[in-house]
Every structure is written in C-alpha cells, then in structure tokens.
C-alpha positions in Angstrom: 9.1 -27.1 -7.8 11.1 -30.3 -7.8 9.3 -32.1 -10.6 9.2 -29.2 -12.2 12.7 -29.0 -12.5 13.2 -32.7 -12.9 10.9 -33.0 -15.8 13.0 -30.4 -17.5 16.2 -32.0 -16.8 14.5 -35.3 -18.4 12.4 -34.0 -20.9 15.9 -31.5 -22.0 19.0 -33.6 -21.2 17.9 -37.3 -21.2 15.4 -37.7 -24.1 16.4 -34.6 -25.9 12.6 -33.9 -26.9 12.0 -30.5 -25.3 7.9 -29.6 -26.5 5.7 -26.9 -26.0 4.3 -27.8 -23.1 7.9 -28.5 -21.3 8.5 -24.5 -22.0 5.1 -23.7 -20.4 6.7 -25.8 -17.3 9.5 -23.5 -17.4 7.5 -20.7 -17.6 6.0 -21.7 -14.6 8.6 -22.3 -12.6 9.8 -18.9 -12.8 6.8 -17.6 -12.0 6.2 -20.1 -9.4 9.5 -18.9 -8.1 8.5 -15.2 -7.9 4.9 -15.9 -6.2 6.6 -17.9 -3.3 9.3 -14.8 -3.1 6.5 -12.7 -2.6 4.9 -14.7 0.3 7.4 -15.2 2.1 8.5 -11.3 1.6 3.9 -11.0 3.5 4.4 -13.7 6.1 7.8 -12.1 7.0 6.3 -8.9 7.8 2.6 -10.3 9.2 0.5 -10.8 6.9 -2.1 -13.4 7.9 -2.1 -11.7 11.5 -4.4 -10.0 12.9 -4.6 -6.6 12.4 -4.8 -5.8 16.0 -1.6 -8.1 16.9 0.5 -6.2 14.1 -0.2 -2.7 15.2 0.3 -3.6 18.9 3.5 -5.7 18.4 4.9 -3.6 14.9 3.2 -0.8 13.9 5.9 -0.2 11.3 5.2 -3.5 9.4 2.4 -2.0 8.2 3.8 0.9 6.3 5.7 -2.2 4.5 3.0 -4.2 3.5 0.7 -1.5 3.0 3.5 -0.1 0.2 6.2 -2.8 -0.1 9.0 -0.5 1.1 11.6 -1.5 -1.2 14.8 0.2 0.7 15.0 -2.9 3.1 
C-alpha cells in the first residue's frame, strides 16, 4: 500500500508523467483498500476459527459472518 501510494505521488507530483498503468495502480489501491476492510471486518468476528470454538465461545458471530449484519 505504501509504494503504491508513493509511486503515485512520484509518478503524479514529481515527474508530472501520470500513464496508464499509474491509473491501474490507483485503481488498485482502492480496491486493495476495500479487500483488507473486509478482512479485517472476517478476522474480527472469527473467521479462520474453528467452527467449534466460535459457536462455543460466540454463537452470535456467526449470524454476522454468515450474513454480514450491517446494523453494527
């Protein structure tokens, strides 16, 4: 994510010589941004646990990852 934004910033403001492919980086990093939103938003709420651990320790996270309750 940081050479992503730092090639912007140098490809953009230093050299002035913004291409193709330096909008495809910026494309990315907004969808690089929302991808590591939406792990975070699994790991908070167990994913990668057991499913055994989760519905002995918080039954109720899987209601939210099951349908990504969106009144949090």
């Amino acid at each position: 994510m940081i050479t992503i934004v730092m090639r912007i910033w140098v490809r953009g403001c230093s050299m002035k010589s913004f291409g193709w492919d330096d909008w495809a980086m910026a494309s990315l990093l907004i969808f690089f941004s929302f991808q590591q939103a939406l792990l975070y938003f699994f790991l908070e709420f167990g994913a990668g646990m057991h499913i055994t651990e989760v519905m002995q320790d918080h039954p109720e996270w899987m209601t939210i990852l099951l349908k990504v309750d969106t009144s949090l």
